[in-house]
N, C-alpha and C positions, 0 to 999 in steps of 0.2 A: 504494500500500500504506500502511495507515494508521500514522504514527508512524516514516515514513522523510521526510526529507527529499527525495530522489530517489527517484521510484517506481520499484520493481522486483519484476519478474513472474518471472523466470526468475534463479536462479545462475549467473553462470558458472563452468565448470570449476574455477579459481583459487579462486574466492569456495565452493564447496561443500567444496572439500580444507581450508579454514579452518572453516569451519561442522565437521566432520566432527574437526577439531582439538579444539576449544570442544567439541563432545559429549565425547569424549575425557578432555578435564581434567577437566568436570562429572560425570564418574561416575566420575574416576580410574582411568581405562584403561591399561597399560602396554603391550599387545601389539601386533602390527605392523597395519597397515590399509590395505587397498588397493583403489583402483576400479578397476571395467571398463567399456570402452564395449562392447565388440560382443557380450558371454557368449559367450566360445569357453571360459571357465573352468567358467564354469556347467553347459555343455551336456555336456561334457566330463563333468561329476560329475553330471547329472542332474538338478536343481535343478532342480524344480516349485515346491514352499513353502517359504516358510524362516518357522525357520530351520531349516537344514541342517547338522550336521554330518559331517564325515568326516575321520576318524580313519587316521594312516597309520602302520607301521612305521620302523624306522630301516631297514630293506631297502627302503623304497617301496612294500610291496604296500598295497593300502587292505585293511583289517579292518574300520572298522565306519561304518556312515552311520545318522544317527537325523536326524530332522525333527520338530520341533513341541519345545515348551518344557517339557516335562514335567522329574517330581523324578526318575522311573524312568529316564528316558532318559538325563540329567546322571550316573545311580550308575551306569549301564554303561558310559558314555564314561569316568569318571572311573577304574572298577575294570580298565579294559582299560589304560589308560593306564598306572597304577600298574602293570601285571602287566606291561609293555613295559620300562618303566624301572625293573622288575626291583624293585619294592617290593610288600609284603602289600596286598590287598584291604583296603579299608575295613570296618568289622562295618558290617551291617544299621539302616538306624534304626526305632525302634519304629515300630509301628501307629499313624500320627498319627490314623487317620480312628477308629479305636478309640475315642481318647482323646477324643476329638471329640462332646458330649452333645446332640441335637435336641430340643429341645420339643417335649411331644406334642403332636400336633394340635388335643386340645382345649383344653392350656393356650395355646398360641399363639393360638387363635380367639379364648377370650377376654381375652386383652391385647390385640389387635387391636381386639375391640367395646369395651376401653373405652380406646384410645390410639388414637384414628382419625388425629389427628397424627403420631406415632412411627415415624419410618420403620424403625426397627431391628423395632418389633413388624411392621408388613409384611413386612419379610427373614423374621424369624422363622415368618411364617406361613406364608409362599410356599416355605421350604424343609421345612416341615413336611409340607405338601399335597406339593410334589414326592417326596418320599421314600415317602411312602405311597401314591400313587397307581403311581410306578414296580413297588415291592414286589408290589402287585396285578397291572399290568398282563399279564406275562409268563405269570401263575399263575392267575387268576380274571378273566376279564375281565368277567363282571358282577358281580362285588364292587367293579372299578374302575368299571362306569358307577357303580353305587350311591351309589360315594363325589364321583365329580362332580356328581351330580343334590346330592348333599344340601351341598356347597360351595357350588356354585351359589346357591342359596338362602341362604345365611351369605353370600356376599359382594354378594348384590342386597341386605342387608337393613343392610350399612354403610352410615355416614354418611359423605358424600363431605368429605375431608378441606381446611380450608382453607387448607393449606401447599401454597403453589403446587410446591414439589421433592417433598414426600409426595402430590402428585394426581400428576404424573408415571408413580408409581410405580403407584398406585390404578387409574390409567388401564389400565397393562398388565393385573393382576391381572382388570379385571372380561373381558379377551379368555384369559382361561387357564383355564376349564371348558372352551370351543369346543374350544380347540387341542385338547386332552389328549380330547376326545371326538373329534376326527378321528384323533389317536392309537391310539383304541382301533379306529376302524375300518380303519384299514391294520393294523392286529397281529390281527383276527381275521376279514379277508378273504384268500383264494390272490392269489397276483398274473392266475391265471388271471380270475380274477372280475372285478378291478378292468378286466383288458383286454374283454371282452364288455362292460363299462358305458361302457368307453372309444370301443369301435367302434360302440355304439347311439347314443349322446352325446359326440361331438367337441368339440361347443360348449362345454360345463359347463366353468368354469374349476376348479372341485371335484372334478368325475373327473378332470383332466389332476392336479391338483394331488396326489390320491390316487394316482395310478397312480408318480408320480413319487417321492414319498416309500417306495410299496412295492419300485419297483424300487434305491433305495439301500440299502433292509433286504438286498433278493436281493444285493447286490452292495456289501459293506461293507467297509472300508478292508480288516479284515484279508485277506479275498479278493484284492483289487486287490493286494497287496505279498507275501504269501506262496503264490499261485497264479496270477498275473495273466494266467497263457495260460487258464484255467480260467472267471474278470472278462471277459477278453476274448471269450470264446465267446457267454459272458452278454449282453453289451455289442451283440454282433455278431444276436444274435437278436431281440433289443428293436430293433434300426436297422431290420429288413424287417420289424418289424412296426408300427412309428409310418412308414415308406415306404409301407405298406399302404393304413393310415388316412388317408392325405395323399392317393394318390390315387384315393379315394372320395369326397374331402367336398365334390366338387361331386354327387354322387348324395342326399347325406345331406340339402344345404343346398343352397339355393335363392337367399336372398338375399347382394347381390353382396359386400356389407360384410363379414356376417358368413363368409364362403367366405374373404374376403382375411384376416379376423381371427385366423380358428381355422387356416389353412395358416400363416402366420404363427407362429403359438403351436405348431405341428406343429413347422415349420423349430426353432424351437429348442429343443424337448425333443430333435429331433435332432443339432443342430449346437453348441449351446452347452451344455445337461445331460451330452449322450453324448458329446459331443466333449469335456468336460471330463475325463472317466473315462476315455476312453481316451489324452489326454495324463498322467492321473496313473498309467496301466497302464504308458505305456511309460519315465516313469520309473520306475517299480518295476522294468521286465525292463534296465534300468541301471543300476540298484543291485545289480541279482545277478548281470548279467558283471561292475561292479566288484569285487563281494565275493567270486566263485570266482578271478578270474586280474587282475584290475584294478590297475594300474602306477601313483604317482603321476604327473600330469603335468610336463610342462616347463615352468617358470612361464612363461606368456605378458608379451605388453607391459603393464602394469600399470602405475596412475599410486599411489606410494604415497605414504602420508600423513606420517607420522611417520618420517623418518627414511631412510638410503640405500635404493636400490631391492635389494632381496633379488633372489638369484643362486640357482641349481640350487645351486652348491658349498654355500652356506650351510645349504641343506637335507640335506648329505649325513652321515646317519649321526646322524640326529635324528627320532624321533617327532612327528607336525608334525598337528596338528589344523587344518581348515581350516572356520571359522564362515562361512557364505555366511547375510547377514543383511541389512536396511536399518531406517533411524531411525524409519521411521513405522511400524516392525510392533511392537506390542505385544508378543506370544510372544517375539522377538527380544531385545526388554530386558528380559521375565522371568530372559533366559539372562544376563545381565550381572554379575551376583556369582560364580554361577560363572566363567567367563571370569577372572574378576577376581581371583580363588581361584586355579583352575587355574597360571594367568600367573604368581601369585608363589610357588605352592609347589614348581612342577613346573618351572619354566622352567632352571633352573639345575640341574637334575638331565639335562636335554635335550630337555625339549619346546618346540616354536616355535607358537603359539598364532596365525594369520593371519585375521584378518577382515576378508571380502571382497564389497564391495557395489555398488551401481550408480548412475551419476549421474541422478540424479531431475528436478534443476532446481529443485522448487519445496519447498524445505525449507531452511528457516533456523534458525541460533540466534541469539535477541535473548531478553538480558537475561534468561538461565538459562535459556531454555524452548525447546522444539522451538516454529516457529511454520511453518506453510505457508501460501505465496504463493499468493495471488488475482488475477486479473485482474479490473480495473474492470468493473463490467456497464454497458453499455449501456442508453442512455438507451433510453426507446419514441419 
């Protein structure tokens, strides 16, 4: 590893609860923190994405689990908490997106033609184009091809920038007429349609690819978590019918490659796509036994970081949030002010703030920074 004296690939246990100290100081953490090895904690609470939280009474019942880093999800943890430890709701924060002013598209276009360097003018444009092209999509969808056909042409007619971090960016842009035109074809195809192009053409990585962004539309997060026996039905009729397709396409296809390439590509729209949906199904039908009758658990074996090993007693008769998070997840440290918030205004009123993560091995801190460990590659 480059810049250690002693190479090292992996943390040990010891050396990560120190790493995990050092994050700690460097964002000023005060709350309790604890690893797991086996996720009996995890599973227990249902933990697919983190981050996770879940919210518990001073009875133990769990009230409330959110996931992913949002500002909405932080005012609900934060206004349930407040209403637990028996203080007012926070007021509402304005309309930041309100306040929020987009350049029009045409002023954007042209700062972009005449700052081909500017990367801010590229933000500016590409959130331009996004905005109006979504506003069409739902409502007009040939007003939105109209609008890519004539971007199109505006961005084949820039000059290709010679800041190598603004080509980067340029780079992306000239592949975002494509996308947003395959966009418009799963928004104003049936999913029946797309499976008839599916079963005629197995081969096409563009019908698999189409059929699979149509079947997320059919089966969208809020499905998965507020009906998931409803997701799962969905889930369960897509599996006999990519089982179908699989075993036809030595009828369809002939040669040996291509038979082993597209069952292949079959296998994991089955196994990996729909298997992923129905792992995030069954944590959602465990978040709603936790949230009708769900008990806090019995802290398990836990290695904790900071400080003596916390005990049931310690928990008893305290509102006790539990962040199930790790260092390398970006969302994760969106939630860190909060957390950091939380811990010093509420902690002494009775809430216990526990975050609870998993040994990774190849996460370090050196010299203020998260870094992750490499293994030397071999030579050829």
């Amino acid at each position: 590893f480059v810049g250690c004296t002693t190479p090292k690939y992996e943390l040990s246990e010891r050396a990560e609860q120190g790493m995990l100290k050092n994050f700690a100081k460097h964002y000023n953490l005060h709350h309790r923190f604890a690893l797991q090895r086996d996720r009996e904690i995890s599973t227990y609470y249902g933990v697919l994405g983190i981050p996770q939280m879940v919210l518990i009474d001073q009875k133990g019942n769990v009230r409330m689990i959110k996931v992913g880093s949002g500002e909405q999800n932080a005012r609900d943890l934060e206004n349930l908490t407040r209403e637990l430890l028996g203080l007012s709701s926070l007021k509402e924060p304005a309309d930041e997106h309100n306040k929020t002013t987009t350049k029009s598209l045409a002023d954007s276009r042209n700062i972009l033609r005449n700052n081909p360097n500017d990367l801010n003018a590229y933000n500016d444009y590409m959130r331009s184009f996004s905005a109006q092209f979504y506003s069409l999509l739902n409502n007009d969808s040939d007003k939105a091809e109209t609008l890519v056909n004539q971007e199109r042409e505006f961005i084949d007619s820039l000059e290709k920038p010679s800041d190598e971090k603004v080509n980067f960016t340029y780079q992306r842009l000239l592949y975002t007429p494509t996308n947003y035109r395959t966009l418009i074809k799963v928004e104003t195809s049936s999913l029946d349609e797309l499976k008839i192009d599916l079963e005629s053409n197995p081969e096409s990585s563009t019908t698999r690819r189409l059929y699979q962004m149509k079947v997320s539309r059919e089966i969208p997060s809020s499905l998965i978590y507020n009906t998931p026996a409803a997701a799962e039905k969905k889930v369960q009729t897509e599996k006999k019918f990519l089982e179908s397709i699989r075993s036809k396409v030595t009828e369809k296809i002939k040669d040996p490659d291509s038979i082993e390439n597209v069952t292949k590509a079959i296998d994991s729209l089955i196994e990996r796509y729909l298997g992923g949906i129905e792992r995030r199904i069954a944590s959602a039908k465990r978040h709603q036994e936790l949230l009708t009758k769900g008990k806090i658990m019995p802290l398990p074996d836990l290695d904790w970081v900071n400080g003596s090993a916390m005990t049931d007693e310690d928990l008893k008769g305290k509102v006790v949030l539990l962040d199930f998070w790790a260092v390398w997840c970006g969302p994760c440290i969106a939630t860190i002010p909060h957390l950091r918030d939380w811990h010093e205004n509420y902690s002494d009123k009775g809430l216990e703030v526990i975050g609870v993560t998993s040994y990774y091995k190849r996460y370090d801190w050196q010299d203020g920074k998260l870094v992750r460990l490499e293994a030397p590659k071999q030579a050829k």
